[in-house]
VEXLUMNU-494281 format. One record per residue (C-alpha): x, y, z; residue number from 0. Coordinates in pm, 1 decimal, m for minus. Layout:
# residues N
SITE/X/Y/Z/NUM
...
END
This chain:
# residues 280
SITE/4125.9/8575.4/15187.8/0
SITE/4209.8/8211.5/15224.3/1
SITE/4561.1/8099.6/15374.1/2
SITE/4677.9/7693.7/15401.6/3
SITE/5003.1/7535.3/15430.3/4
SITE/5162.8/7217.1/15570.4/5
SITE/5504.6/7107.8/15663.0/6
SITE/5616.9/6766.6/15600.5/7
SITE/6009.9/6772.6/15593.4/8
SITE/6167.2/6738.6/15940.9/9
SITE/6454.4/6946.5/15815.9/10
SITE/6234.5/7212.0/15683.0/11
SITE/6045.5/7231.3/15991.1/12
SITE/6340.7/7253.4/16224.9/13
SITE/6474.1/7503.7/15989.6/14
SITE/6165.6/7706.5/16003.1/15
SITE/6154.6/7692.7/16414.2/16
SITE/6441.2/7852.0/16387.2/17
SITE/6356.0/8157.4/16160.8/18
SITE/6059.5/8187.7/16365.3/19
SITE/6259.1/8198.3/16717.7/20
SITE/6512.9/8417.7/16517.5/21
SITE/6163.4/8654.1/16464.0/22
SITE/6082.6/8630.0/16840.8/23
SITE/6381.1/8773.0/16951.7/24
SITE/6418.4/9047.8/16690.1/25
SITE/6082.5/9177.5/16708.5/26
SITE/5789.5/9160.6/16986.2/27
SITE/5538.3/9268.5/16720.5/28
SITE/5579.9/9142.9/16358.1/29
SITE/5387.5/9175.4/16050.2/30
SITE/5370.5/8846.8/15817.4/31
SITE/5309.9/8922.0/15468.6/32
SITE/5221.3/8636.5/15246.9/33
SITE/5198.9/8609.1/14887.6/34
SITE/5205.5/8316.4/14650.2/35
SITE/5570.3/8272.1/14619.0/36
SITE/5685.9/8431.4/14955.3/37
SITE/5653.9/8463.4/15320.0/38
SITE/5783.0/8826.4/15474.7/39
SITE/5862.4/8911.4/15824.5/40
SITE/5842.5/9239.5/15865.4/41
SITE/5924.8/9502.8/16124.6/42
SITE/5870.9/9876.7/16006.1/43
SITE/5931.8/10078.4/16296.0/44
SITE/6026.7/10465.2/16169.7/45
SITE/6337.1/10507.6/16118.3/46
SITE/6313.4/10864.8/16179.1/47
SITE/6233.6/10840.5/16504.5/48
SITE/6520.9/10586.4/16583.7/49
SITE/6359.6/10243.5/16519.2/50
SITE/6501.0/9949.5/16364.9/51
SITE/6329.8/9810.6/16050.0/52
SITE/6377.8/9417.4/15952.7/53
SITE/6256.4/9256.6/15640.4/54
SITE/6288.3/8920.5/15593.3/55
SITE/6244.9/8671.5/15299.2/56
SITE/6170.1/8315.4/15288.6/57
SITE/6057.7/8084.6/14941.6/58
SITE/5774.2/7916.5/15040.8/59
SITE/5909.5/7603.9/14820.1/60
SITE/6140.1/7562.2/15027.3/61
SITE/5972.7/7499.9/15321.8/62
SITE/5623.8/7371.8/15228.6/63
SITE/5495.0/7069.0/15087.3/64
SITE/5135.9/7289.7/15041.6/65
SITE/5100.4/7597.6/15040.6/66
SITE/4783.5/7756.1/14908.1/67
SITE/4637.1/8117.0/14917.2/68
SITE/4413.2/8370.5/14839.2/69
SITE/4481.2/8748.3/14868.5/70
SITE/4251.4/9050.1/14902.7/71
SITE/4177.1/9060.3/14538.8/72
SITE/4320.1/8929.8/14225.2/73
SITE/4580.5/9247.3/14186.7/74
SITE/4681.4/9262.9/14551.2/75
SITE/4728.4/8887.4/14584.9/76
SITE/4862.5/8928.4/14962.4/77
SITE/4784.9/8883.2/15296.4/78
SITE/4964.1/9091.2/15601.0/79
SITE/4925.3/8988.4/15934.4/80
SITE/5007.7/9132.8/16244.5/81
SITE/5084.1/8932.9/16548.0/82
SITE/5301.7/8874.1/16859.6/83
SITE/5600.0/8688.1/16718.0/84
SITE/5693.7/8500.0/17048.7/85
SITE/5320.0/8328.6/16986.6/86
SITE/5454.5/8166.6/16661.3/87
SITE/5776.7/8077.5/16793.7/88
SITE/5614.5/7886.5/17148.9/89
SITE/5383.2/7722.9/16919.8/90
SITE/5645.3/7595.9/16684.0/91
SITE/5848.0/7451.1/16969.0/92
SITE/5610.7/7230.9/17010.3/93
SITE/5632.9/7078.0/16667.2/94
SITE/5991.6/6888.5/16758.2/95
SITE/6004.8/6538.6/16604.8/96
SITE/5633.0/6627.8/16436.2/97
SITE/5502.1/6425.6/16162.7/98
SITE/5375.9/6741.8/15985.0/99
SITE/5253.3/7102.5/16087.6/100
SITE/4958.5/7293.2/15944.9/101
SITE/4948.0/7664.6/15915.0/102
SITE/4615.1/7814.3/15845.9/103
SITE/4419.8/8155.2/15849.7/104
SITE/4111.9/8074.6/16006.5/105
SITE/3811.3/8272.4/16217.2/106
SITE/3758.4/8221.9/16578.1/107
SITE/3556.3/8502.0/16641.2/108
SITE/3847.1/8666.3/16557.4/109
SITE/4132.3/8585.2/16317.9/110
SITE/4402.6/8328.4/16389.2/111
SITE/4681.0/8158.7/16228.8/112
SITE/4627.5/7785.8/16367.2/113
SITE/4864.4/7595.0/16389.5/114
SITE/4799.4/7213.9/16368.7/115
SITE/5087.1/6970.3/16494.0/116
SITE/5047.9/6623.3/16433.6/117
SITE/5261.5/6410.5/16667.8/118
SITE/5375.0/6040.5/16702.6/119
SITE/5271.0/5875.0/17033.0/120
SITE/5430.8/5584.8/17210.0/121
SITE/5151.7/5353.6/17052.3/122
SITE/5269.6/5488.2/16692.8/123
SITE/4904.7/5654.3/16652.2/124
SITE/4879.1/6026.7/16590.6/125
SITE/4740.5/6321.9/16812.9/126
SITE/4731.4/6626.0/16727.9/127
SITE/4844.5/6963.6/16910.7/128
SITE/4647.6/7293.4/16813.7/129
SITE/4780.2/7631.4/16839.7/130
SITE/4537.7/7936.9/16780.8/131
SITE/4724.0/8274.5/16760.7/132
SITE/4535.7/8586.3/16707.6/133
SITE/4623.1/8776.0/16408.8/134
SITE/4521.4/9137.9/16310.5/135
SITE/4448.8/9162.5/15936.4/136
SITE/4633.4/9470.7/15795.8/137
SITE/4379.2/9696.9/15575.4/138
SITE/4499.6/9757.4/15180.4/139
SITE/4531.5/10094.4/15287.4/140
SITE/4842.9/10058.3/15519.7/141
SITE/5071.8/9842.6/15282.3/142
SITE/5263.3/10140.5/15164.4/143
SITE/5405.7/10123.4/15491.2/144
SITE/5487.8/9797.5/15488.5/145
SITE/5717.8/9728.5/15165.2/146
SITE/6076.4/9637.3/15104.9/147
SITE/6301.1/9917.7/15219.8/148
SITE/6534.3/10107.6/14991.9/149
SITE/6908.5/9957.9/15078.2/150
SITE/7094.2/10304.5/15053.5/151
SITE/7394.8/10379.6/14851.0/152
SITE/7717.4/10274.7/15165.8/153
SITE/8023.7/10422.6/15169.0/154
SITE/8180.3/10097.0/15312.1/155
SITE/8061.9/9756.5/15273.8/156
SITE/8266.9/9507.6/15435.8/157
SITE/8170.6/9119.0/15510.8/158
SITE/8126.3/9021.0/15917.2/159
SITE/8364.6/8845.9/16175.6/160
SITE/8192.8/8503.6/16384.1/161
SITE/7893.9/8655.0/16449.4/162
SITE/7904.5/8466.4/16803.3/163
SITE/8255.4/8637.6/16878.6/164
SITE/8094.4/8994.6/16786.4/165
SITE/7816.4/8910.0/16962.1/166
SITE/8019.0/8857.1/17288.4/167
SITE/8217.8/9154.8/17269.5/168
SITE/7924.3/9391.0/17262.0/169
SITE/7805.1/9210.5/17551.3/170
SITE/8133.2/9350.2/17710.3/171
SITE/8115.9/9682.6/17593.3/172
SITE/7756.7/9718.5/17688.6/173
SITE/7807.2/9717.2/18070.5/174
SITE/8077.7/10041.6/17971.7/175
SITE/7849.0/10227.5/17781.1/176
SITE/7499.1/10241.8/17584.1/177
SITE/7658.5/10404.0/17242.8/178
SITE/7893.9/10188.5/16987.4/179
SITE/8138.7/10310.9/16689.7/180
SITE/8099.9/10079.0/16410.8/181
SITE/8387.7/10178.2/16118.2/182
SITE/8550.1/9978.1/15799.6/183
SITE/8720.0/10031.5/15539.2/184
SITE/8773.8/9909.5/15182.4/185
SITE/9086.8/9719.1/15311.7/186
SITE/8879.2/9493.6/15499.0/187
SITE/8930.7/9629.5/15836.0/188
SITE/8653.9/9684.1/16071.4/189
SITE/8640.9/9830.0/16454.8/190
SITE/8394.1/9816.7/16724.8/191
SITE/8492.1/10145.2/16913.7/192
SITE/8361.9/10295.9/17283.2/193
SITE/8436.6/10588.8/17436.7/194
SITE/8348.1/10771.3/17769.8/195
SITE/8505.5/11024.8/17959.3/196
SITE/8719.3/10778.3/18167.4/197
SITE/8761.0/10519.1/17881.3/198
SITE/8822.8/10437.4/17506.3/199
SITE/8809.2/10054.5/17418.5/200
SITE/8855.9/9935.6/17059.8/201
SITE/8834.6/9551.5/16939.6/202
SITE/8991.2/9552.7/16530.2/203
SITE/8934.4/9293.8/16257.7/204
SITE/9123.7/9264.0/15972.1/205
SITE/9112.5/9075.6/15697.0/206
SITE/8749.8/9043.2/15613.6/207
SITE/8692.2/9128.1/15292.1/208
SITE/8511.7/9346.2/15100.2/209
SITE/8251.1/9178.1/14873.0/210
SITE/8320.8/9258.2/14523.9/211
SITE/8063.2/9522.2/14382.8/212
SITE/8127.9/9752.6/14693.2/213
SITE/8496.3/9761.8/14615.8/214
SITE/8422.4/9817.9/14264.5/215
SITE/8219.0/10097.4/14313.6/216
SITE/8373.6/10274.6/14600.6/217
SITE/8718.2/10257.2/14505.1/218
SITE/8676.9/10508.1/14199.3/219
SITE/8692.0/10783.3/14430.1/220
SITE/8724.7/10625.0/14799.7/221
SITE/9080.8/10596.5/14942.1/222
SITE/9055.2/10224.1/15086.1/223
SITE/9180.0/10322.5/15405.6/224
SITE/8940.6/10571.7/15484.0/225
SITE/8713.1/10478.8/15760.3/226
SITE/8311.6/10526.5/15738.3/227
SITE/8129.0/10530.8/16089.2/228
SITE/7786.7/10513.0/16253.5/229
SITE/7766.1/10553.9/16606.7/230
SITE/7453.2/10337.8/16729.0/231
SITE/7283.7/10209.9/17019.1/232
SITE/7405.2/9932.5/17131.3/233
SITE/7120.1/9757.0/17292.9/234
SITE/7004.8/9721.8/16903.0/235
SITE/7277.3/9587.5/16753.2/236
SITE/7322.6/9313.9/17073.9/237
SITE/6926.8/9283.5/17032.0/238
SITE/7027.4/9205.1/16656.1/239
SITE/7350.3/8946.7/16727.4/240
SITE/7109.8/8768.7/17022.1/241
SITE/6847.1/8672.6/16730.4/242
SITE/7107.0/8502.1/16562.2/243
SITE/7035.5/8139.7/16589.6/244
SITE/7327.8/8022.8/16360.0/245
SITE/7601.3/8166.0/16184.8/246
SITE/7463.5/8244.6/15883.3/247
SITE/7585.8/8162.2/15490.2/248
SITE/7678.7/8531.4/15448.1/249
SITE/7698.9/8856.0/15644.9/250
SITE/7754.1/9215.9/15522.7/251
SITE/7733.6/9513.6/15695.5/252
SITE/7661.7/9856.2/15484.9/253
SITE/7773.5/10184.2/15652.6/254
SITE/7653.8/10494.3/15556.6/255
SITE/7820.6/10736.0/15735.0/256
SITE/7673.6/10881.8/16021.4/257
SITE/7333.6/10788.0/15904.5/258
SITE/7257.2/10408.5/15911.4/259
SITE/7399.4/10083.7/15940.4/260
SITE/7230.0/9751.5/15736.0/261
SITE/7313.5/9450.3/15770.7/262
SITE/7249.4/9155.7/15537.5/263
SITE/7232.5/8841.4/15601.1/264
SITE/7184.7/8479.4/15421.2/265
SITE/7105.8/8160.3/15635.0/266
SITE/7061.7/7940.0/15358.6/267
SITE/6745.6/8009.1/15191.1/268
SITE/6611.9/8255.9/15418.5/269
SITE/6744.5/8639.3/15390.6/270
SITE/6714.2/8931.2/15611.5/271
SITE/6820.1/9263.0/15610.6/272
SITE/6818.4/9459.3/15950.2/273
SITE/6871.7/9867.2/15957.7/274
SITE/6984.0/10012.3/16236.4/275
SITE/6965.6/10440.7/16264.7/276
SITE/7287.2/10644.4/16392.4/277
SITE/7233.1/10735.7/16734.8/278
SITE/7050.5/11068.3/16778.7/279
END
Protein backbone atom coordinates (compact mmCIF):
# COMPACT_ATOMS: atom_id res chain seq x y z
CA UNK A 1 0.00 0.00 0.00
CA UNK A 2 1.56 3.28 -0.94
CA UNK A 3 -0.33 6.70 -0.19
CA UNK A 4 1.20 10.46 -1.38
CA UNK A 5 -0.38 13.68 -1.89
CA UNK A 6 0.46 17.42 -1.77
CA UNK A 7 -1.45 20.58 -1.54
CA UNK A 8 -0.40 23.56 -3.35
CA UNK A 9 -3.55 25.89 -3.71
CA UNK A 10 -4.08 28.17 -0.68
CA UNK A 11 -7.77 28.01 -1.38
CA UNK A 12 -7.81 24.32 -1.57
CA UNK A 13 -5.98 23.99 1.54
CA UNK A 14 -8.10 26.35 3.57
CA UNK A 15 -10.99 24.60 2.10
CA UNK A 16 -9.74 21.29 3.15
CA UNK A 17 -8.97 22.60 6.97
CA UNK A 18 -12.22 23.10 7.02
CA UNK A 19 -13.70 19.64 5.99
CA UNK A 20 -11.24 18.26 8.24
CA UNK A 21 -12.36 20.49 11.43
CA UNK A 22 -15.97 19.81 10.09
CA UNK A 23 -14.69 15.79 10.65
CA UNK A 24 -13.36 16.65 14.17
CA UNK A 25 -16.41 17.76 15.46
CA UNK A 26 -18.72 15.17 13.89
CA UNK A 27 -16.81 12.24 14.76
CA UNK A 28 -13.99 11.44 17.54
CA UNK A 29 -13.04 8.30 15.60
CA UNK A 30 -13.15 8.34 11.75
CA UNK A 31 -12.27 5.98 9.12
CA UNK A 32 -10.52 7.55 5.84
CA UNK A 33 -11.00 5.54 2.87
CA UNK A 34 -8.93 6.40 -0.10
CA UNK A 35 -9.11 5.35 -3.55
CA UNK A 36 -7.77 6.78 -6.76
CA UNK A 37 -10.44 9.23 -7.49
CA UNK A 38 -11.80 9.82 -3.89
CA UNK A 39 -11.21 10.52 -0.33
CA UNK A 40 -14.16 9.14 2.24
CA UNK A 41 -14.78 10.09 5.74
CA UNK A 42 -16.52 7.70 7.24
CA UNK A 43 -18.36 7.09 10.49
CA UNK A 44 -20.33 3.66 10.67
CA UNK A 45 -21.59 3.46 14.02
CA UNK A 46 -24.83 0.82 14.06
CA UNK A 47 -27.61 2.24 13.47
CA UNK A 48 -29.46 -0.33 15.26
CA UNK A 49 -28.21 0.38 18.30
CA UNK A 50 -28.85 4.23 17.96
CA UNK A 51 -25.63 5.55 16.34
CA UNK A 52 -25.22 8.08 13.79
CA UNK A 53 -23.50 7.07 10.50
CA UNK A 54 -21.68 9.93 8.24
CA UNK A 55 -20.22 9.39 4.86
CA UNK A 56 -18.54 11.89 3.27
CA UNK A 57 -17.15 12.53 -0.29
CA UNK A 58 -14.45 14.65 -1.53
CA UNK A 59 -12.70 14.57 -5.47
CA UNK A 60 -9.31 14.38 -4.88
CA UNK A 61 -8.84 16.80 -8.11
CA UNK A 62 -10.11 19.15 -6.48
CA UNK A 63 -7.99 19.50 -3.79
CA UNK A 64 -4.60 18.03 -4.82
CA UNK A 65 -1.99 19.01 -7.06
CA UNK A 66 -0.53 15.08 -6.47
CA UNK A 67 -2.09 12.61 -5.42
CA UNK A 68 -0.72 9.11 -5.89
CA UNK A 69 -1.70 5.61 -4.48
CA UNK A 70 -1.56 2.16 -4.19
CA UNK A 71 -4.30 -0.09 -2.70
CA UNK A 72 -4.24 -3.59 -1.19
CA UNK A 73 -4.24 -5.25 -4.51
CA UNK A 74 -5.05 -4.40 -8.00
CA UNK A 75 -9.06 -5.26 -7.51
CA UNK A 76 -9.41 -3.62 -4.11
CA UNK A 77 -7.50 -0.49 -5.09
CA UNK A 78 -8.25 1.20 -1.51
CA UNK A 79 -6.88 2.10 1.53
CA UNK A 80 -9.09 2.62 4.95
CA UNK A 81 -7.68 4.17 7.77
CA UNK A 82 -8.74 4.58 11.10
CA UNK A 83 -7.70 7.45 13.22
CA UNK A 84 -8.62 10.17 15.78
CA UNK A 85 -10.07 12.91 13.59
CA UNK A 86 -9.21 15.88 15.99
CA UNK A 87 -5.33 14.66 15.13
CA UNK A 88 -5.90 15.65 11.42
CA UNK A 89 -7.72 18.68 12.12
CA UNK A 90 -4.78 20.19 14.94
CA UNK A 91 -2.32 19.26 12.42
CA UNK A 92 -3.98 21.05 9.58
CA UNK A 93 -4.30 24.23 11.61
CA UNK A 94 -1.05 24.52 11.44
CA UNK A 95 -0.82 24.70 7.69
CA UNK A 96 -2.39 28.55 7.63
CA UNK A 97 -0.64 30.71 5.01
CA UNK A 98 1.52 27.27 4.02
CA UNK A 99 3.36 27.10 0.87
CA UNK A 100 2.21 23.47 0.36
CA UNK A 101 1.19 20.41 2.63
CA UNK A 102 2.17 16.78 2.16
CA UNK A 103 0.00 13.91 3.13
CA UNK A 104 1.63 10.58 3.25
CA UNK A 105 1.15 6.92 4.58
CA UNK A 106 4.29 6.12 6.02
CA UNK A 107 5.80 3.50 8.90
CA UNK A 108 7.04 4.67 12.16
CA UNK A 109 7.07 1.59 13.85
CA UNK A 110 3.67 1.90 13.38
CA UNK A 111 1.55 3.48 10.64
CA UNK A 112 1.05 7.23 10.24
CA UNK A 113 -0.38 9.66 7.94
CA UNK A 114 2.47 12.49 8.04
CA UNK A 115 1.77 15.39 7.42
CA UNK A 116 4.52 17.71 6.00
CA UNK A 117 3.88 21.63 6.13
CA UNK A 118 6.17 23.74 4.44
CA UNK A 119 6.09 27.32 5.75
CA UNK A 120 7.45 30.82 4.75
CA UNK A 121 9.74 32.43 7.38
CA UNK A 122 10.46 36.07 7.95
CA UNK A 123 13.82 35.57 5.91
CA UNK A 124 11.56 34.18 2.89
CA UNK A 125 13.39 30.62 3.35
CA UNK A 126 11.28 27.56 4.04
CA UNK A 127 10.95 25.25 7.23
CA UNK A 128 9.08 22.71 7.46
CA UNK A 129 6.45 21.50 10.21
CA UNK A 130 5.90 17.59 10.56
CA UNK A 131 2.87 16.01 11.84
CA UNK A 132 2.88 12.13 12.50
CA UNK A 133 -0.63 10.73 13.29
CA UNK A 134 -1.08 7.14 13.99
CA UNK A 135 -3.33 5.36 11.75
CA UNK A 136 -4.83 1.79 12.12
CA UNK A 137 -4.95 0.01 8.74
CA UNK A 138 -8.45 -1.56 8.31
CA UNK A 139 -8.11 -5.44 7.20
CA UNK A 140 -10.00 -6.38 3.60
CA UNK A 141 -12.10 -8.31 5.70
CA UNK A 142 -14.01 -5.43 7.52
CA UNK A 143 -14.88 -3.21 4.39
CA UNK A 144 -18.34 -4.58 4.13
CA UNK A 145 -18.88 -2.57 7.03
CA UNK A 146 -17.59 0.30 5.85
CA UNK A 147 -19.47 1.19 2.40
CA UNK A 148 -21.85 3.85 1.25
CA UNK A 149 -25.13 3.53 3.09
CA UNK A 150 -28.43 2.85 1.40
CA UNK A 151 -30.37 6.49 1.42
CA UNK A 152 -33.94 5.01 2.20
CA UNK A 153 -37.06 5.66 0.32
CA UNK A 154 -38.52 9.37 2.67
CA UNK A 155 -41.81 10.16 2.95
CA UNK A 156 -40.90 13.94 3.08
CA UNK A 157 -38.00 15.58 1.68
CA UNK A 158 -37.90 19.15 2.20
CA UNK A 159 -34.71 21.64 1.68
CA UNK A 160 -33.18 23.35 5.20
CA UNK A 161 -33.64 26.88 6.86
CA UNK A 162 -29.94 28.98 7.80
CA UNK A 163 -28.39 26.26 9.16
CA UNK A 164 -26.83 28.81 11.84
CA UNK A 165 -30.51 29.93 12.85
CA UNK A 166 -31.50 26.05 13.30
CA UNK A 167 -28.54 25.53 14.89
CA UNK A 168 -29.35 28.16 17.61
CA UNK A 169 -32.72 27.14 18.28
CA UNK A 170 -31.82 23.60 19.23
CA UNK A 171 -29.38 25.10 21.43
CA UNK A 172 -32.57 26.57 23.14
CA UNK A 173 -34.59 23.67 23.17
CA UNK A 174 -31.82 21.52 24.46
CA UNK A 175 -31.65 23.03 28.01
CA UNK A 176 -35.87 22.00 27.95
CA UNK A 177 -35.45 18.65 26.96
CA UNK A 178 -33.06 15.81 25.44
CA UNK A 179 -35.78 14.53 22.65
CA UNK A 180 -36.73 16.74 19.34
CA UNK A 181 -39.83 16.41 16.77
CA UNK A 182 -38.55 17.00 13.40
CA UNK A 183 -41.84 17.11 10.76
CA UNK A 184 -42.40 18.57 6.97
CA UNK A 185 -44.44 18.40 4.57
CA UNK A 186 -44.66 18.51 0.77
CA UNK A 187 -45.81 22.21 1.10
CA UNK A 188 -42.56 23.18 2.27
CA UNK A 189 -43.28 23.55 5.85
CA UNK A 190 -41.07 22.20 8.46
CA UNK A 191 -41.28 22.24 12.56
CA UNK A 192 -38.85 21.68 15.24
CA UNK A 193 -41.31 20.47 18.04
CA UNK A 194 -40.64 19.72 22.12
CA UNK A 195 -42.75 18.52 24.48
CA UNK A 196 -42.64 17.68 28.29
CA UNK A 197 -45.12 17.38 30.79
CA UNK A 198 -45.04 21.13 31.75
CA UNK A 199 -44.24 22.38 28.17
CA UNK A 200 -44.79 22.19 24.32
CA UNK A 201 -42.53 24.63 22.23
CA UNK A 202 -42.72 24.66 18.42
CA UNK A 203 -40.44 26.97 16.02
CA UNK A 204 -42.28 26.63 12.06
CA UNK A 205 -40.69 27.33 8.68
CA UNK A 206 -42.43 27.81 5.75
CA UNK A 207 -41.62 28.26 2.55
CA UNK A 208 -38.68 26.03 1.94
CA UNK A 209 -39.21 24.06 -0.75
CA UNK A 210 -39.36 20.78 -1.68
CA UNK A 211 -36.63 19.71 -4.17
CA UNK A 212 -38.17 18.46 -7.24
CA UNK A 213 -37.92 14.53 -7.48
CA UNK A 214 -39.34 14.21 -3.84
CA UNK A 215 -42.42 16.14 -4.82
CA UNK A 216 -42.69 14.19 -7.88
CA UNK A 217 -42.67 11.06 -6.32
CA UNK A 218 -44.53 11.60 -3.15
CA UNK A 219 -47.29 13.53 -4.38
CA UNK A 220 -48.90 10.49 -6.38
CA UNK A 221 -50.32 9.29 -3.30
CA UNK A 222 -49.10 11.80 -0.39
CA UNK A 223 -51.53 14.62 0.58
CA UNK A 224 -48.90 17.63 0.70
CA UNK A 225 -50.01 18.66 3.93
CA UNK A 226 -49.48 15.63 5.69
CA UNK A 227 -46.73 15.78 8.15
CA UNK A 228 -43.87 12.93 8.42
CA UNK A 229 -41.94 12.88 11.87
CA UNK A 230 -38.89 11.44 13.63
CA UNK A 231 -38.46 12.11 17.09
CA UNK A 232 -34.52 12.17 17.76
CA UNK A 233 -31.99 12.97 20.19
CA UNK A 234 -31.14 16.09 20.22
CA UNK A 235 -27.60 16.14 21.38
CA UNK A 236 -27.05 14.48 17.69
CA UNK A 237 -28.63 16.65 15.62
CA UNK A 238 -26.89 19.92 17.68
CA UNK A 239 -23.64 17.61 17.49
CA UNK A 240 -24.52 17.62 13.62
CA UNK A 241 -25.42 21.69 13.17
CA UNK A 242 -22.03 22.45 15.53
CA UNK A 243 -19.81 20.64 12.68
CA UNK A 244 -21.10 22.95 10.32
CA UNK A 245 -18.33 25.24 9.42
CA UNK A 246 -20.28 27.16 6.64
CA UNK A 247 -23.55 27.23 5.26
CA UNK A 248 -23.37 24.88 2.81
CA UNK A 249 -24.42 25.00 -1.26
CA UNK A 250 -27.42 22.74 -0.49
CA UNK A 251 -29.22 21.11 2.43
CA UNK A 252 -31.98 18.43 2.44
CA UNK A 253 -33.34 16.67 5.08
CA UNK A 254 -35.12 13.08 4.31
CA UNK A 255 -37.71 11.89 6.89
CA UNK A 256 -38.75 8.59 7.12
CA UNK A 257 -41.25 8.40 9.48
CA UNK A 258 -40.54 7.33 12.77
CA UNK A 259 -37.46 5.59 11.62
CA UNK A 260 -34.59 7.91 10.48
CA UNK A 261 -33.74 11.24 9.55
CA UNK A 262 -30.72 12.00 6.65
CA UNK A 263 -29.53 14.81 5.90
CA UNK A 264 -27.61 15.85 2.78
CA UNK A 265 -25.52 18.24 2.33
CA UNK A 266 -23.25 20.03 -0.53
CA UNK A 267 -20.41 22.55 0.47
CA UNK A 268 -19.15 23.03 -2.83
CA UNK A 269 -17.31 20.08 -3.92
CA UNK A 270 -17.39 18.17 -0.85
CA UNK A 271 -20.77 16.09 0.06
CA UNK A 272 -21.94 14.46 3.14
CA UNK A 273 -24.76 12.68 4.16
CA UNK A 274 -25.41 12.30 8.01
CA UNK A 275 -28.25 9.66 9.40
CA UNK A 276 -29.60 10.16 12.42
CA UNK A 277 -31.96 7.00 14.13
CA UNK A 278 -35.53 7.87 15.76
CA UNK A 279 -35.14 7.94 19.32
CA UNK A 280 -35.62 4.54 20.99
Amino acid sequence: MKFRAKIVDAACLNHFTRVSAMIAKLAKTCTLRISPQKLNFILSDKMASGGVSMWCELEQENFFREFQMEGVSAENNAIYLELMSENLSRALKTAQNARALKIKLTNKHFPCLTVSIELLSVSSSSRIVTHDIPVKVIPRKLWKDLQEPTVPVSDVSIYLPVLKTMKSIVEKMKNISNHLIIEANLSGELNLKIETELVCVTTHFKDLGNPPSASEDASRDRDPEQMAEVHIDIRKLLQFLAGQQVNPTKAVCNIVSNKIVHFDLLHEDVSLQYFIPAFS
